[in-house]
C-alpha positions as CSV (number, residue, x, y, z in Angstrom):
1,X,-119.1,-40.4,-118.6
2,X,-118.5,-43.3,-116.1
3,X,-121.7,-45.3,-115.5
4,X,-121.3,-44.5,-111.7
5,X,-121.5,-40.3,-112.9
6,X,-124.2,-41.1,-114.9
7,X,-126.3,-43.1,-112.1
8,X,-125.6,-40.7,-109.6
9,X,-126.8,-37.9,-112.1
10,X,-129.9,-39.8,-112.6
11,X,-130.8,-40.0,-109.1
12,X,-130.4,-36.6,-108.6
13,X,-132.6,-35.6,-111.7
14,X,-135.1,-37.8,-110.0
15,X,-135.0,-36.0,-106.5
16,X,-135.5,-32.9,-108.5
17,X,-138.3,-33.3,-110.5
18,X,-139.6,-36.4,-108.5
19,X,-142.7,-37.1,-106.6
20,X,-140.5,-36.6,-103.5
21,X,-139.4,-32.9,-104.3
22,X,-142.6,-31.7,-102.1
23,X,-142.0,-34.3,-99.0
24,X,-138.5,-33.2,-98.8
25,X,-139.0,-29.7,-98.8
26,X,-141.9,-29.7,-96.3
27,X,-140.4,-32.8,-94.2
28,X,-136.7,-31.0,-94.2
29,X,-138.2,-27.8,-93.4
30,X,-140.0,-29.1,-90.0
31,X,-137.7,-31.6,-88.8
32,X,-135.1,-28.2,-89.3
33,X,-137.2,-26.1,-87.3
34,X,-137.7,-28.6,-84.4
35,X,-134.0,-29.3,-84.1
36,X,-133.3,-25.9,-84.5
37,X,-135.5,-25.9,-80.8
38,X,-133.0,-27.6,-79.0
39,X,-131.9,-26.3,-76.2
40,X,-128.1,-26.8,-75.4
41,X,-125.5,-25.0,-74.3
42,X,-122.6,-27.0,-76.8
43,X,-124.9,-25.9,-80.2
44,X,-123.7,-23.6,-82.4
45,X,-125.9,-23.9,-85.2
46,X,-128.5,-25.8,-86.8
47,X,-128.5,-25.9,-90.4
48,X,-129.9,-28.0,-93.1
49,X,-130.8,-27.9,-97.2
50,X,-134.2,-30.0,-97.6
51,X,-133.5,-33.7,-95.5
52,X,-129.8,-32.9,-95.0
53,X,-129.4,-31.4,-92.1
54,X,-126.0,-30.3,-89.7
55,X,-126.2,-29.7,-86.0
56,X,-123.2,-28.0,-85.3
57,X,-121.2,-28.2,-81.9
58,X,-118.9,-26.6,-79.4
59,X,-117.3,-30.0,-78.8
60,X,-116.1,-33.2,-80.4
61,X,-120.1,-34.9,-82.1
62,X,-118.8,-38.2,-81.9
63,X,-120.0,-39.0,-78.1
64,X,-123.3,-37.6,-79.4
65,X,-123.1,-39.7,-82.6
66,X,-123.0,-43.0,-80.5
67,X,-125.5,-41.8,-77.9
68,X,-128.1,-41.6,-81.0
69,X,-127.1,-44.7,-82.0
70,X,-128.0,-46.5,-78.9
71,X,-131.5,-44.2,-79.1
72,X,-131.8,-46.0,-82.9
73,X,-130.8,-43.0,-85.1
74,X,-128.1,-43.0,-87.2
75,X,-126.4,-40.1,-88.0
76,X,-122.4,-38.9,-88.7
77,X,-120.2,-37.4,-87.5
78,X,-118.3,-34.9,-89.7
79,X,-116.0,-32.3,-89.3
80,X,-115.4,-33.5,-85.6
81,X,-118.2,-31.1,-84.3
82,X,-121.1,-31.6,-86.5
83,X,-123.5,-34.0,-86.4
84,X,-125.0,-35.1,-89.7
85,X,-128.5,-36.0,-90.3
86,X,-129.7,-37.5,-93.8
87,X,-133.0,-39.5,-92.9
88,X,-134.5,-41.3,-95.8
89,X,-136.3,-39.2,-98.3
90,X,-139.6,-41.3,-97.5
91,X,-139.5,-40.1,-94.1
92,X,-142.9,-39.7,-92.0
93,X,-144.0,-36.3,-89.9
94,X,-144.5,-39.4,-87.0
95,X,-141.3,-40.8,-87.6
96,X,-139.9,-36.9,-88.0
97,X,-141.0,-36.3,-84.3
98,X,-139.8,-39.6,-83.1
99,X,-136.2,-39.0,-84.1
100,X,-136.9,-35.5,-82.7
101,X,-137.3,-36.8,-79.5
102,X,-134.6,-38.9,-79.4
103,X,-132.2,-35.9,-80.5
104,X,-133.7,-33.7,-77.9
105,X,-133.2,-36.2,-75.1
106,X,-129.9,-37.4,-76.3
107,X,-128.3,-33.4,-77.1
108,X,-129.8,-31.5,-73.8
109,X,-128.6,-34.4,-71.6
110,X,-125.2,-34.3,-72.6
């Protein structure tokens, strides 16, 4: 197995049994349910799996994308309509409902 599979394997392992298992769970599962608050008429569904989380839209996430970025988040676009949200896996509830903020302001305004 290339040493690339075998790092990425390894990191993975660790997320699993790790010390952040519970944080992620708990952290993904709030920040999830706030977006999934969000008001807006171009939203088509919120969805996530523990940190990872997809905001999916009516229209092209891009403009969105660089509208967060000027709010300090940092987030993808993929798909052309979703946004995609992967926060570090050390994230704070604070810092949670920072970014929250920033989303909400950002996505209703648009």
């Amino acid at each position: 197995m290339p040493r690339e599979s075998r790092a990425a394997d390894g990191g993975r392992d660790s997320i699993r049994a790790g010390p952040h298992r519970q944080t992620i769970r708990v952290h993904g599962g709030y920040f999830l349910e706030k977006l999934k608050g969000i008001r807006s008429r171009h939203i088509k569904e919120v969805r996530g799996r523990g940190l990872w989380i997809g905001i999916e839209l009516d229209v092209p996430a891009r403009p969105y994308s660089e509208a967060l970025k000027r709010e300090g988040i940092l987030c993808k676009e993929t798909h052309d309509r979703v946004i995609r949200v992967a926060p570090p896996l050390v994230i704070k509830r604070d810092e949670i409902d920072w970014a929250y903020e920033r989303f909400k302001r950002v996505i209703e305004s648009c």
